[in-house]
TIFIRO-841884 format. One line per field, with one value per residue (C-alpha): residue in one letter; x negated, z negated, y negated. Coordinates in steps of 0.1 Angstrom, whole numbers, plus 2048, in hexadecimal, padded with zeros to 3 digits. Layout:
BEGIN
code: (a, ...) .
xx: (X, ...) .
zz: (Z, ...) .
yy: (Y, ...) .
END
This chain:
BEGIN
code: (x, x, x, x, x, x, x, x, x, x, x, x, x, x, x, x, x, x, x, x, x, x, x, x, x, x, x, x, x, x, x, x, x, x, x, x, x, x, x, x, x, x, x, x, x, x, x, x, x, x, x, x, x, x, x, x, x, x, x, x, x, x, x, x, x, x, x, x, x, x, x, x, x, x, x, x, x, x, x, x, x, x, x, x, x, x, x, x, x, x, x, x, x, x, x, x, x, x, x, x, x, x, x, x, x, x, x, x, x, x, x, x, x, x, x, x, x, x, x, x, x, x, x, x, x, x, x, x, x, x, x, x, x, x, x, x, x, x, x, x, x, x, x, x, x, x, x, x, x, x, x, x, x, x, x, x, x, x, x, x) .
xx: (897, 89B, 896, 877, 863, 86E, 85A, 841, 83B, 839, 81A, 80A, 80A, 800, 7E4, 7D3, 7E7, 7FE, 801, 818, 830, 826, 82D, 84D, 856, 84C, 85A, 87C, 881, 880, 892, 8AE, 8CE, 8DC, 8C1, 8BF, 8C0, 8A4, 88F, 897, 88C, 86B, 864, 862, 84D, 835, 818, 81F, 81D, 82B, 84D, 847, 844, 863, 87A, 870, 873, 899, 89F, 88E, 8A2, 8C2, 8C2, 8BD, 89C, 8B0, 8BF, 89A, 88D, 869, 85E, 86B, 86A, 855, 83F, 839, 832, 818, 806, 808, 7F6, 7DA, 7D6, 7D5, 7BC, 7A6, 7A4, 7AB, 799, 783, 788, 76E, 779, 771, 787, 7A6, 7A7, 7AA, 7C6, 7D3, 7D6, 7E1, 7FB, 80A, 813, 82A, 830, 83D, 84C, 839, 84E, 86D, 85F, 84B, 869, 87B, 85C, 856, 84A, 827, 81F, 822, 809, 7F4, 7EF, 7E8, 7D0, 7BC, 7A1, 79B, 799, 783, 76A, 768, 772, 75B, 758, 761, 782, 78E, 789, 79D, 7B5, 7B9, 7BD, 7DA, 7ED, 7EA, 7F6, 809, 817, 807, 7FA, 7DC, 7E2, 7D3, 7D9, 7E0, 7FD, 813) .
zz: (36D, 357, 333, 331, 352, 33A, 31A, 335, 342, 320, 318, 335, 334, 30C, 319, 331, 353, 35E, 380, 385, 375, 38D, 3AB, 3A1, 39D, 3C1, 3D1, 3BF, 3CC, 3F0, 3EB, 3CF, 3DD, 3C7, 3B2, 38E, 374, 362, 386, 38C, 367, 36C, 38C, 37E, 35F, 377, 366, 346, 335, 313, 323, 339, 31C, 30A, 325, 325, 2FD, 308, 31C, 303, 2E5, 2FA, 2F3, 2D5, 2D3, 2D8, 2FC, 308, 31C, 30A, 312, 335, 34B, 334, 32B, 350, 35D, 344, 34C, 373, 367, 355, 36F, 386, 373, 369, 38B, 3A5, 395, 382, 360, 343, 32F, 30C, 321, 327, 308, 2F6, 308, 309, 2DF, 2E7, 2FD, 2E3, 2CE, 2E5, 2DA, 2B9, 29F, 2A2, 286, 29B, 2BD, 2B0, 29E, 2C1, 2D0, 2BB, 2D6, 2D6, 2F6, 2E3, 2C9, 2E2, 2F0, 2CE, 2C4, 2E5, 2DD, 2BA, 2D4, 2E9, 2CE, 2B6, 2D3, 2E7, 308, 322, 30A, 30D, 333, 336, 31E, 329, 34C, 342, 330, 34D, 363, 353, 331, 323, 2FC, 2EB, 2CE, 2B4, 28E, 295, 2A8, 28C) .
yy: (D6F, D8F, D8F, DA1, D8B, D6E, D86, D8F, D6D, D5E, D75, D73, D49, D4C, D61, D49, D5B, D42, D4B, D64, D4F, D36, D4C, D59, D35, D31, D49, D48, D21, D32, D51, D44, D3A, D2A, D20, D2F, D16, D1E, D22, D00, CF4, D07, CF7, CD2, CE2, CF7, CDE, CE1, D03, CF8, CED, D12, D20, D0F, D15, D3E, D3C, D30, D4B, D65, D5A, D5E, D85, D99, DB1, DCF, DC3, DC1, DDE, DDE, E04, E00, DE1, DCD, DE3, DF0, DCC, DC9, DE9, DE0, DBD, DD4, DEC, DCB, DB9, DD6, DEB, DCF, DB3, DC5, DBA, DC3, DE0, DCB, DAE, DC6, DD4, DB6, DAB, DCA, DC1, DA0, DAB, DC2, DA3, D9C, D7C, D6C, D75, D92, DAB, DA0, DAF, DCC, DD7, DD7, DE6, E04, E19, E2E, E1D, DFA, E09, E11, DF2, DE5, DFB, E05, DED, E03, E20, E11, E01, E23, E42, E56, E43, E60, E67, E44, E3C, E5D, E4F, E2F, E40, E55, E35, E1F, E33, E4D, E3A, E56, E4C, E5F, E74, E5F, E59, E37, E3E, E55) .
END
């Protein structure tokens, strides 16, 4: 398991999704040969999202901020969960751009990570429900458009 599934994991199971954590633990018990260590761990906690959630925080803590790939790999799986969630299953706007916010926490301690994360596309994230609550409505479906698929962030005030 790479650094940032552990980060994305992590927020996905503090957000309510546990299940794509749950079927990477699946699959990598019949594809793993050997077994990772912290696979195996995982497999006997699969109930129990605090002990899930410790033994990512293990893994996290094993690197320092600036050996994560945030505006790469981690930032990519999160928009492929969004564009999942909002085009596939049809998530609420109000509903996506929340977690959208939530999402750009990362995770605690929040001025540790954001200090890693400094990119636009992080501020994005955090601020897209201020976009979508105060914007014209054509501008931000076009906007949120062009991030999801494109990483491309608004010009905006916010965001200097």
């Amino acid at each position: 398991m790479t650094i940032e599934q552990a980060i994305y994991f992590k927020v996905l199971i503090c957000n309510g999704y546990p299940e794509e954590l749950l079927k990477y633990i699946d699959t990598a018990l019949e594809t793993q040969d050997p077994l990772s260590d912290i696979v195996l761990e995982m497999s006997f906690a699969a109930n129990d999202e605090e002990k899930l959630i410790s033994l990512l925080n293990e893994r996290i803590n094993s690197v320092k901020p600036e050996e994560i790939d945030f505006d790469g790999t981690l930032f990519d799986m999160l928009l492929a969960f969004f564009k999942r969630k909002y085009r596939e299953e049809n998530m609420p706007i109000d509903e996506l751009v929340y977690l959208m916010y939530r999402f750009s926490l990362v995770y605690e301690p929040w001025d540790k990570w954001w200090n890693a994360a400094t990119s636009r596309l992080w501020h994005v994230m955090y601020y897209m429900q201020d976009y979508y609550e105060f914007g014209d409505r054509n501008e931000f479906l076009k906007m949120l458009d062009d991030f999801l698929d494109n990483k491309i962030p608004p010009e905006s005030p916010f965001l200097r």
